[in-house]
C-alpha positions in Angstrom: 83.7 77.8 64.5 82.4 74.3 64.6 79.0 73.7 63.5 76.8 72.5 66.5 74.9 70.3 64.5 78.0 68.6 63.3 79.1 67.9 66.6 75.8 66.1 67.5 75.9 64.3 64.3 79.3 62.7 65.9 77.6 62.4 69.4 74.4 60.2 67.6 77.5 58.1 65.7 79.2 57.2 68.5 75.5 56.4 70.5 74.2 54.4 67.5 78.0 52.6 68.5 77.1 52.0 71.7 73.2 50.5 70.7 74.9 47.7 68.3 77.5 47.0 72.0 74.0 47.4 74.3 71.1 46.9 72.6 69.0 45.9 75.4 70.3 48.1 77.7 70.0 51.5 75.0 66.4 50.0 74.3 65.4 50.4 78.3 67.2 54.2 78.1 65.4 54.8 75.0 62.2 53.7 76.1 62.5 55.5 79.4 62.9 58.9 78.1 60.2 58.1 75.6 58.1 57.5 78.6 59.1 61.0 80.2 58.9 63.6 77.0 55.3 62.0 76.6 52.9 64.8 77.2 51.4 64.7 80.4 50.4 67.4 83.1 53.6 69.4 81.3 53.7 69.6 77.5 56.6 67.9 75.2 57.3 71.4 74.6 57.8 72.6 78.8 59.4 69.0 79.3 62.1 69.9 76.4 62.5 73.1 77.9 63.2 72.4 81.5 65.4 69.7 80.0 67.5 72.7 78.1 68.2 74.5 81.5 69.1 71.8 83.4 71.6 70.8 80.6 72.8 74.3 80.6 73.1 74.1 84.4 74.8 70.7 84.1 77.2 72.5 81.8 76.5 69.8 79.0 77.5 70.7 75.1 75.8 67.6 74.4 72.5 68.0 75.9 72.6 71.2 75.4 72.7 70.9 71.6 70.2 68.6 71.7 67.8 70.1 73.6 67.8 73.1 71.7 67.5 71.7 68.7 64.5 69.2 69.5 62.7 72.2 71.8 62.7 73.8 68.5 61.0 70.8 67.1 58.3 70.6 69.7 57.5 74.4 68.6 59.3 76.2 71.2 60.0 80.0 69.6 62.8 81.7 70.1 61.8 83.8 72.8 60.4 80.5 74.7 64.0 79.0 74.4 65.4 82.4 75.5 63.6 82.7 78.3 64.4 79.1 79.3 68.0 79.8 79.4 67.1 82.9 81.3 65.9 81.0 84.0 69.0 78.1 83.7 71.3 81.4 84.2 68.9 82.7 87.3 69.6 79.3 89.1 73.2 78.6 87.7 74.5 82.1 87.2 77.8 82.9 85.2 79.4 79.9 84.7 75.7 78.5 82.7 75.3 81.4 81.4 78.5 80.7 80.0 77.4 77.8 77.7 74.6 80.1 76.5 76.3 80.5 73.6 76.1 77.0 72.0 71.9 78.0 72.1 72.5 80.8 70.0 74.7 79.3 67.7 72.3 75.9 67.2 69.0 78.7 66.8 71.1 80.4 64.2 72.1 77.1 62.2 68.5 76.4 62.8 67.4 79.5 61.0 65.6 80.6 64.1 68.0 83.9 65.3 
């Protein structure tokens, strides 16, 4: 099976692409979502994690990769990240539950199943 990490190695390359096309325009996005992940009245940490469920809700490989793997960075454990997708698969049922997978697969190349 395809490493996860991999795959958002090629997503970043083909972003990094699109900054040298837009650079103003990526620099707003980046700065934006800078802005949001900041801690505030909700950690980094919850932030990251609400932004896993709603990417496994949206049905995302992307974001979904992503936000595992920098949730993970913020310090979320396993069961944290577990019991996000809980709640993504609650609100989105089977068919989010069915991307569920990619989480597993990113904590395990992550050394974190």
């Amino acid at each position: 099976m395809e490493s996860q990490l991999e795959h958002l190695d090629e997503i970043r390359a083909c972003t990094d692409m699109i900054r040298q096309e837009l650079p103003d325009t990526m620099a707003a996005r980046d700065a934006f979502r800078d802005e949001v992940y900041k801690d505030g009245a909700l950690s980094h940490k919850v932030k990251r994690l609400i932004a896993l469920a709603l990417g496994l809700h949206a049905g995302c490989p992307g974001c979904i990769i992503y936000q595992t793997k920098v949730v993970v960075e913020a310090g979320a454990t396993k069961a944290e990240v577990l019991e996000a997708v809980s709640v993504a698969m609650a609100m989105g049922g089977t068919t989010t539950g069915a991307w569920s997978w990619r989480v597993v697969k990113v904590l395990e190349e992550l050394g974190k199943w």
